[in-house]
C-alpha positions as CSV (number, residue, x, y, z in Angstrom):
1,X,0.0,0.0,0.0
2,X,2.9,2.5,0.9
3,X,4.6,1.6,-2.5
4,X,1.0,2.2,-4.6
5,X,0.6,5.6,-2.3
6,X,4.0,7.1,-3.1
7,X,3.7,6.0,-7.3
8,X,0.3,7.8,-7.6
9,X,2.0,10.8,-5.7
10,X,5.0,10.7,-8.2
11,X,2.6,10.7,-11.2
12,X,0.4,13.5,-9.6
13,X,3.9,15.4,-8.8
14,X,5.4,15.0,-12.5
15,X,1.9,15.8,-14.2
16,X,2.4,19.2,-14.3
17,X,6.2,18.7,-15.9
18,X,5.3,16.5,-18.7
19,X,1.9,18.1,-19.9
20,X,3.4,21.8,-19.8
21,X,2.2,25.1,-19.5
22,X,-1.5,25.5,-20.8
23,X,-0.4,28.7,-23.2
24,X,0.2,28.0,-26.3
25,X,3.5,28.7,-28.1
26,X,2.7,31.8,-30.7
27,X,2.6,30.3,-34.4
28,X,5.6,31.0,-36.1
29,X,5.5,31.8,-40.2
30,X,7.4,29.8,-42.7
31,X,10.9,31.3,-43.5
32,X,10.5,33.5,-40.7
33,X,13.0,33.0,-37.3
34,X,11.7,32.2,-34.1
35,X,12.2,34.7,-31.5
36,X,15.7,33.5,-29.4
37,X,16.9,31.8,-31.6
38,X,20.2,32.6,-34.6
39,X,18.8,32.0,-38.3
40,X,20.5,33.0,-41.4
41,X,19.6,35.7,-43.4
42,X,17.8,35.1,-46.4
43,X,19.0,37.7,-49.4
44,X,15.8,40.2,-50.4
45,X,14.0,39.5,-53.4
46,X,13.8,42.3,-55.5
47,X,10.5,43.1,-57.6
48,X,11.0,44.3,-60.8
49,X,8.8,47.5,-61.6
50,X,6.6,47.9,-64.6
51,X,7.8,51.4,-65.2
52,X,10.1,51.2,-68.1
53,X,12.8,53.7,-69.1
54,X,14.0,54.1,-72.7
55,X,18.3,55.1,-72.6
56,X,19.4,57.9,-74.4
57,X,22.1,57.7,-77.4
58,X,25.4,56.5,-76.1
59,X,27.2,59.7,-77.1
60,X,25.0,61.9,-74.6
61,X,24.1,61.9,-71.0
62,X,21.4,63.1,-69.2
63,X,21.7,67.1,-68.1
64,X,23.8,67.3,-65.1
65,X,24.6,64.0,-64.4
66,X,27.8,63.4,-62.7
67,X,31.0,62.6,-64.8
68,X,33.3,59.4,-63.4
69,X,35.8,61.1,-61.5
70,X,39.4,59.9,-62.5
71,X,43.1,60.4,-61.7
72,X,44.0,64.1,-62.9
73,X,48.0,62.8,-64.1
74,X,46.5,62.5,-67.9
75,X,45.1,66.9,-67.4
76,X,47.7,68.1,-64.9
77,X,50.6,68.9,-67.5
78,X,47.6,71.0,-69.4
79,X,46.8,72.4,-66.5
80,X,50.4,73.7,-65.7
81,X,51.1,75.0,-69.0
82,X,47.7,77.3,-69.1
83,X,48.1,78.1,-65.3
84,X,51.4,79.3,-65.8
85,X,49.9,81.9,-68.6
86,X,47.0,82.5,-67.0
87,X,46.6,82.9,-63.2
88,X,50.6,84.1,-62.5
89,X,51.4,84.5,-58.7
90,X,48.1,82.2,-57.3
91,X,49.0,79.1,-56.0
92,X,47.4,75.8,-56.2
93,X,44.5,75.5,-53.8
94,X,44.2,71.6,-53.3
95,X,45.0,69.1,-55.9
96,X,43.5,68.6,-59.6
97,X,40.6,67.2,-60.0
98,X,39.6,65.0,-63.5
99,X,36.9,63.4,-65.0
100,X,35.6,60.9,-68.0
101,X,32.8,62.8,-69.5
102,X,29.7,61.8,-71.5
103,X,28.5,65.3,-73.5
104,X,26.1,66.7,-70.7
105,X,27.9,65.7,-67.8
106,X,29.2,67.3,-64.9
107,X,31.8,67.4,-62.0
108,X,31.9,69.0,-59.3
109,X,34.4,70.1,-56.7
110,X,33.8,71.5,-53.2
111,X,35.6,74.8,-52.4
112,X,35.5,76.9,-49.3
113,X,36.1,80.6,-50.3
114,X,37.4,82.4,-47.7
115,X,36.8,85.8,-47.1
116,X,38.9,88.3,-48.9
117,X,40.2,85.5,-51.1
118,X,40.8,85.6,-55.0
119,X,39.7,82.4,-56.8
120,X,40.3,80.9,-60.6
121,X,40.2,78.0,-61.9
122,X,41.7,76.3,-64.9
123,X,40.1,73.9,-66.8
124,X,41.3,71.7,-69.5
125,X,39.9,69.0,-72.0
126,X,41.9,66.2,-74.0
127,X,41.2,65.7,-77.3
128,X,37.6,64.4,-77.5
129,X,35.9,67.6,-76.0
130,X,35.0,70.0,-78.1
131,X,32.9,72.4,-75.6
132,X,34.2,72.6,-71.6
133,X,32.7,75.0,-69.1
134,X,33.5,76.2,-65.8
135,X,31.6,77.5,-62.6
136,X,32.1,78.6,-59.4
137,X,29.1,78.6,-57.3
138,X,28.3,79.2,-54.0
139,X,25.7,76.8,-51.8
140,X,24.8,78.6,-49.1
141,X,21.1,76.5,-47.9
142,X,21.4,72.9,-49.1
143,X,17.7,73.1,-50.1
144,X,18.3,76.3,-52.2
145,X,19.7,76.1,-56.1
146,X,23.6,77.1,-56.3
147,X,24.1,80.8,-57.2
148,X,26.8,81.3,-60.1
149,X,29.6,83.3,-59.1
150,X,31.7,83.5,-62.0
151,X,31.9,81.6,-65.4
152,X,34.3,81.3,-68.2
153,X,33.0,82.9,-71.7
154,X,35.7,81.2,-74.0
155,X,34.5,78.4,-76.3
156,X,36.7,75.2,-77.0
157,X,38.3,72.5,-74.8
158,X,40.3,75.1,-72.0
159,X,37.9,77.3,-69.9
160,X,39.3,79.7,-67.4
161,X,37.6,81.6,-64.8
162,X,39.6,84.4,-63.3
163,X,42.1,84.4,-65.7
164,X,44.8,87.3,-66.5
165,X,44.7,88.8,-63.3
166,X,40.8,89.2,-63.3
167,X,40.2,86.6,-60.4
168,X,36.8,86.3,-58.2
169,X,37.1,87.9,-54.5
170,X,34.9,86.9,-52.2
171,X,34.1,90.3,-50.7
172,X,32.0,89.2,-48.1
173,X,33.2,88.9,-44.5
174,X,32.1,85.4,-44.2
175,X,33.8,82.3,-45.5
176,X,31.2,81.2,-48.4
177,X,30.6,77.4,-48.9
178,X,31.0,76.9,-52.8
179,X,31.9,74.5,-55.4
180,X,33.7,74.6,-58.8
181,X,31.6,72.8,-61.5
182,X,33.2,71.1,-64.8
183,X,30.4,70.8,-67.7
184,X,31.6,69.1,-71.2
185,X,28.5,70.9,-73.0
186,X,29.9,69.1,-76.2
187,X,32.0,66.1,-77.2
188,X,33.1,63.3,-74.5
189,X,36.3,62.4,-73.1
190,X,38.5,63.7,-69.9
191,X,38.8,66.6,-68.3
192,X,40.1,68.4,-65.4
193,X,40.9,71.7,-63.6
194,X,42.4,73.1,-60.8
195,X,41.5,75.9,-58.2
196,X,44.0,78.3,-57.9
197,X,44.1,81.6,-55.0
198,X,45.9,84.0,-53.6
């Protein structure tokens, strides 16, 4: 009788244990990880939109799209031979910057011009470019369009902006957040420039 008495308290005692708590565990989806536990990510799947977008010619790009910046070694001996006739006692400000245009494209440069500065910039095309332009423009609000400072009004591959002593000067008493842009209006190929001051 003992031995009858302490096996019906062992099954009443273990009950509990072996049917578990009464809530049931949440349902988890299929391909989904359940919460605790390390499951490898699966990669997104992507889907395809029905918009559909026709490319323009090959020899164009669209308007200011950005040009692949590049090494400048190909434009920098350019770039020292106009300097050297065209913004005489400025000194480099930075390195040169390059690019491999489409016709359209752009590249820009950031420049901080400080206050009572004179700024120029050479820019240069290899053969290729028929059409290069230069900018500097100042971007004071991010949310506000760039206001051109000064421009080059040559035509042909070399544009110069404060050249022959005629530089920009930032009058203001504030430092001016800016940037130098590079435009290939016509042809493709590489170009560069550099920002000179004094």
């Amino acid at each position: 009788m003992r031995l009858s008495a302490l096996l019906s308290l062992s099954v009443i005692a273990l009950l509990p244990i072996g049917c578990g708590d009464s809530t049931p565990e949440p349902e988890v989806p299929p391909g989904s990880c359940p919460p605790g536990q390390y499951c490898a990510t699966s990669t997104p799947v992507v889907t395809p939109t029905a918009t559909t977008t026709v490319a323009p010619p090959a020899s164009t790009a669209p308007a200011n799209s950005m040009a692949t910046p590049i090494a400048a070694t190909l434009a920098t001996p350019i770039i020292t031979s106009t300097a050297g006739e065209e913004v005489k006692g400025m000194q480099p400000e930075g390195g040169a910057f390059a690019g491999q245009f489409q016709e359209g494209q752009i590249l820009e440069q950031p420049l901080n011009l400080a206050p009572g500065k004179c700024y120029a910039v050479v820019g240069v095309s290899l053969p290729g470019v028929q059409e290069l332009d230069v900018q500097i423009v100042a971007q004071p609000v991010p949310q506000l369009p760039a206001a051109t400072l000064a421009q080059d009004n040559q035509t042909g591959g070399i544009a110069i902006v404060g050249g022959k002593g005629n530089c920009w000067k930032n009058a203001a008493p504030l430092a001016i957040t800016g940037k130098v842009i590079l435009k290939v209006t016509k042809g493709a190929g590489i170009a560069g420039g550099q920002i000179y001051v004094k």
